[in-house]
N, C-alpha and C positions, 0 to 999 in steps of 0.2 A: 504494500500500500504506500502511496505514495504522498507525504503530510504534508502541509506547507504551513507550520507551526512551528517554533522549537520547541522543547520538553526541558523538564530538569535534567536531563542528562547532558542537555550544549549548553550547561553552565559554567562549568570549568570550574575554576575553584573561587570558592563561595565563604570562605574561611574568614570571619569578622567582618564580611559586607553586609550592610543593612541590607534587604531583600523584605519590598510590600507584596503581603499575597492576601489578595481578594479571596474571601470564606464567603459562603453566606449559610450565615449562623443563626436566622431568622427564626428562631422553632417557637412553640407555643409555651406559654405560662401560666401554670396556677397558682394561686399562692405563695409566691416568690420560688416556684420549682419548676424546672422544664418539665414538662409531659412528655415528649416527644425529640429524644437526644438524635436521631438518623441524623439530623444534618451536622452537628456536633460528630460524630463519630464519621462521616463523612471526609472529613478534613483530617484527621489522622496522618494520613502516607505521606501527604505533603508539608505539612508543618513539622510533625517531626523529622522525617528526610533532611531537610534542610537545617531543624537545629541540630542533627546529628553531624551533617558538613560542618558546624561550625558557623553558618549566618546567624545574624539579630535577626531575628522574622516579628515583625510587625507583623501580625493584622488587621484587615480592614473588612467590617461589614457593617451591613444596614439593622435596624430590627424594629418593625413596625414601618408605620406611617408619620414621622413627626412636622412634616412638612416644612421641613428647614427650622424650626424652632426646637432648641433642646426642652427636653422634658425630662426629671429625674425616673419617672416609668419608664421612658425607651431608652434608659441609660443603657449602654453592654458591660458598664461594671458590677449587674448583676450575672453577667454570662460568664465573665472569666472564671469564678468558682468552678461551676458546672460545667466549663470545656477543660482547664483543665485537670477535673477529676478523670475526665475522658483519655483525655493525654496521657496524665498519670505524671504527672508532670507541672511545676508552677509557672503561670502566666498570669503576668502582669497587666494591671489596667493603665491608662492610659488617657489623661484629659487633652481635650486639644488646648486647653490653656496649659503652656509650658510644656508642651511634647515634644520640643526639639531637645531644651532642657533633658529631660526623662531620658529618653531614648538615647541621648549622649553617653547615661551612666550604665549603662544596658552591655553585658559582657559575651561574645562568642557562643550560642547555644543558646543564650536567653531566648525567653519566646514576651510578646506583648498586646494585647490588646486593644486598639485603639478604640475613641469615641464615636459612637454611631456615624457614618458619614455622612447620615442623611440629616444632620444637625444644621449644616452646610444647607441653604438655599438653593446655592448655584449645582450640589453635587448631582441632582437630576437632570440639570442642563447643561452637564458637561462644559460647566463654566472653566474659560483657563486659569481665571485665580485660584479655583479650587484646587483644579489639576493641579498647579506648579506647588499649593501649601501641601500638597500630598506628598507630591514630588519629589520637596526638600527636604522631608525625611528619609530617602531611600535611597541609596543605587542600584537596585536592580527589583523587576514586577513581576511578579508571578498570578495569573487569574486560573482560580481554580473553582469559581462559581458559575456552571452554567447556565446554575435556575437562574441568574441574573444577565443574561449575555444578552440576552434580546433588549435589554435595556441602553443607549447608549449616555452611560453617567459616565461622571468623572475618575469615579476608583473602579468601572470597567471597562472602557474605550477608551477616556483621553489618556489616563496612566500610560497604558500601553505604547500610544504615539509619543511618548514623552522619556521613557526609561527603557533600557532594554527589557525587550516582553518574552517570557513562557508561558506555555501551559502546566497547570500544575497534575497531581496526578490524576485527582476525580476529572479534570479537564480532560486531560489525554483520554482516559478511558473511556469517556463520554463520548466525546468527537470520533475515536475509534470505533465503538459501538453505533453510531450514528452511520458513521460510511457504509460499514457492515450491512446497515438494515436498508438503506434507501439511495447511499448514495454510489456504491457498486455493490451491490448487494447478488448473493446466488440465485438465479432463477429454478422454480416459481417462486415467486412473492406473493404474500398473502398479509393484508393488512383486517384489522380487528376494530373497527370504530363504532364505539356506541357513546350513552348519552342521553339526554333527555330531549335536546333540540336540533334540529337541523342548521338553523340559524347559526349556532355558536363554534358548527365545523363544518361550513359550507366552503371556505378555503379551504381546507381539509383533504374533503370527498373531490372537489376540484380538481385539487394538485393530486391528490391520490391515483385516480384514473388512469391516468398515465404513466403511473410511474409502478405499477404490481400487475399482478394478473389476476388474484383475486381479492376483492373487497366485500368484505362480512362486515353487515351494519346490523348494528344490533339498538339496545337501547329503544325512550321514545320515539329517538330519530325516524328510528325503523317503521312505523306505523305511517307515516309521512311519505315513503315510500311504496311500502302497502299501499296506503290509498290511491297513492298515482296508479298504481295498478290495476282499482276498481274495486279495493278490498273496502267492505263496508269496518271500519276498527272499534262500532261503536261510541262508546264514552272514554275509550283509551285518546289519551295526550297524541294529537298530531297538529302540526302546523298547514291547516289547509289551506292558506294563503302562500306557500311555497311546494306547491302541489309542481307548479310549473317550473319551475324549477329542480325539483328532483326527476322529473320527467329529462330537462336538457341533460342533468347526470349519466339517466339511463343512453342517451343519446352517445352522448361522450364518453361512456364505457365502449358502448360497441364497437364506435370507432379506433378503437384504442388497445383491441382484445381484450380489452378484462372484464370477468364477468360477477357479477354484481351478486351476493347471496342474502336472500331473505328465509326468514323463516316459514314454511310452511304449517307448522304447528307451533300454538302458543299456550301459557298458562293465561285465564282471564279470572276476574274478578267481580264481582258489581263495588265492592270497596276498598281504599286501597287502606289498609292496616296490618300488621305482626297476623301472619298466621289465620285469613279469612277464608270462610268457603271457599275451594278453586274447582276449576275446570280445565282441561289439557282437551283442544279442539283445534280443528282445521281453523286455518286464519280465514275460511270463508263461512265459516259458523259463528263465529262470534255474535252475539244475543246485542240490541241495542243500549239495554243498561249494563253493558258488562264493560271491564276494560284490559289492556292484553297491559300483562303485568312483568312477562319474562318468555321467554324462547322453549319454546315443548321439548323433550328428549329425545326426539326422531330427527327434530332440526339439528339439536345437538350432534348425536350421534353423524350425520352426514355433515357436520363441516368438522367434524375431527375428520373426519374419512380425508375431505381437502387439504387438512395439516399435515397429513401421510404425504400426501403429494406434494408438500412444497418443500424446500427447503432454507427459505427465511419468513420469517413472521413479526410485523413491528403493529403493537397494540396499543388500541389508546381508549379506554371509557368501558364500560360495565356490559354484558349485556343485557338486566331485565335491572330493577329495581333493587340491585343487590344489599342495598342495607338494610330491607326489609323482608326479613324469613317470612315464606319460602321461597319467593323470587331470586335470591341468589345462586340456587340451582344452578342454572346455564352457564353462569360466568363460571363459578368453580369446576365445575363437570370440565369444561372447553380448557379450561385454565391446566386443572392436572393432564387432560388429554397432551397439550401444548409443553407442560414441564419435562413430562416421560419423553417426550420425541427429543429435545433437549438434551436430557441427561444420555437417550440412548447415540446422542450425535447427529443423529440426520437432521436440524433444525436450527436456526439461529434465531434467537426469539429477542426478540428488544422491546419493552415497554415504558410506558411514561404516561407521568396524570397523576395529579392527588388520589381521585375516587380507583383507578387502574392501580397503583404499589396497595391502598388498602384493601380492594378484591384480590389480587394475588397474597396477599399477606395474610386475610380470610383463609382463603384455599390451602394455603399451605406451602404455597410454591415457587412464592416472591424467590428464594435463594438459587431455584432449580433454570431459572431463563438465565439466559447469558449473559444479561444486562435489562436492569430494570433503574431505568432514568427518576429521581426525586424533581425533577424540574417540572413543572407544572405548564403557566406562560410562553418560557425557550421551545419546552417540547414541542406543544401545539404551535410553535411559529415555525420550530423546522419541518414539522411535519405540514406545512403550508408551500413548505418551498420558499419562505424568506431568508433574508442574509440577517445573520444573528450579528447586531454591531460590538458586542463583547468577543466573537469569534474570528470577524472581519479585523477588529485592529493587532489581533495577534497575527495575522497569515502576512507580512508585509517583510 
């Protein structure tokens, strides 16, 4: 494969040079305690990597929304504890008042945590004062946050144009996983999209078309499609004002060879709650008070059959209702089907999405795909086919 990034490996020696590496350490909180350490344990390889070379590693990440105004809630000097207990390892916080001060006394190996960057007004707009006050802490930048690369800020594009840029390592293996899936990926391809709306991956289905050979839409979306078809879906979730629309899709598969799968049998409902009366019926049965809730085990069972056949797979969104038992069904069924073919080799499985790492994680199987992306936003813009400007100012 051929990159057009450097990594930590074309860094040469790294021994007492300050090195900014973009984390993003964004995770949730309760009661002054992370919930949800993934993206904390995420940043591992690269940060210690480097303090094992012997850099000062600064880092830089966001955490919330503060809109350019500090606020002692979005402080990250509640995060250093908790990242590093992760590390296993002390790391220091870090005010932007007197940070060049601080970081001066900072010795070979130390690691530090800087102040939210998003304290900074300009750090959204990639303003160059921000840049350059970033700047002047460092000599050398490392972005190892992809959930953030679709963003073009200051501590993840202008950095970049300004100090010598890597990718760090969750960076490398992201980007490598990405090629893998879509950007010379093994044929057949088989992509996985569901979701509630059509609307919120119609770039998506778009860019999709062309670029796999099969595409399994699951989710509400799917009923949206159904209908194009003439399937009456009831009181299930469809957008019948993008009817015509998923119609020019069907258009633009054919042309394209790839072919489009829906399900043929679905779980319906007349309510949607934990555990309600079901019915498993043809999607041309479906009752008018009823609504299709999740994918029947015959659809199931025949797009595992298409996973035999392919040999990469990039998924993104649920197929039925999965956080509401027993509608989880089809996604974990497809999910283990998808993990074994993986483990057995013949499969390259890449996924990405908030609601897609907690259905696989559900399932049981998050570890068993080859790569399973925490990027949420990045994901769905590369799976759009846009240029991620966190990705672009490294490739120069």
């Amino acid at each position: 494969m051929t990159r057009n990034f450097k990594t930590l490996d074309d860094m040469g020696e790294i021994s007492g040079k300050r090195v900014l590496v973009r984390e993003d350490l964004n995770v949730p909180m309760a009661d002054g305690h992370v919930t949800d350490d993934t993206r904390l344990r995420a940043a591992i390889s690269t940060v210690t990597e480097l303090a094992d070379r012997g850099a000062i590693v600064l880092v830089l990440a966001h955490f919330g929304r503060p809109k350019g105004l500090p606020s002692p809630e979005l402080s990250t000097a509640q995060l250093a504890g908790p990242f590093g207990q992760v590390l296993g390892r002390p790391v220091r916080y870090i005010d932007w008042e007197g940070a060049a001060e601080a970081v001066a006394t900072l010795q070979p190996g130390d690691i530090a945590l800087l102040e939210n960057t998003r304290f900074f007004g300009g750090e959204e707009k990639n303003d160059p004062a921000v840049v350059d006050r970033f700047a002047a802490l460092g000599e050398l930048y490392v972005n190892d946050a992809f959930s953030a690369a679709h963003r073009a800020h200051a501590s993840t594009a202008g950095l970049a144009h300004k100090l010598p840029a890597f990718a760090g390592r969750q960076m490398e293996a992201e980007l490598d996983a990405l090629d893998k899936a879509l950007g010379a990926p093994e044929h057949p391809v088989a992509a996985v999209v569901g979701g509630a709306k059509v609307s919120t991956k119609l770039d998506v289905l778009k860019h999709l078309v062309g670029r796999v050979d099969h595409l399994i839409i699951g989710g509400g979306m799917a009923n949206t499609f159904l209908a194009a078809r003439g399937v009456n879906v009831g009181k299930s979730l469809c957008e019948h004002d993008l009817i015509g629309t998923a119609e020019e899709i069907f258009e633009a598969a054919d042309k394209a060879g790839c072919t489009i799968h829906l399900p043929y049998d679905v779980v319906v409902a007349t309510e949607f709650r934990p555990n309600p009366p079901t019915r498993t019926v043809n999607v041309h049965e479906v009752a008018p008070d009823e609504m299709i809730l999740d994918i029947g085990p015959a659809a199931v069972e025949a797009l595992g059959d298409v996973l035999k056949n392919c040999r990469t797979l990039v998924w993104n969104g649920p197929l039925g209702a999965f956080e509401t038992p027993p509608f989880d069904a089809a996604t974990v069924s497809l999910a283990k089907t998808a993990a074994a073919l993986t483990t057995d080799g013949s499969l390259v499985s890449v996924a990405g999405g908030g609601d897609t790492v907690a259905a696989l994680n559900q399932a049981g199987v998050a570890g068993a795909f080859t790569f399973v992306s925490t990027a949420g936003g990045a994901f769905l813009e590369w799976m759009e086919g846009r240029e991620l400007p966190g990705v672009a100012a490294l490739a120069r």
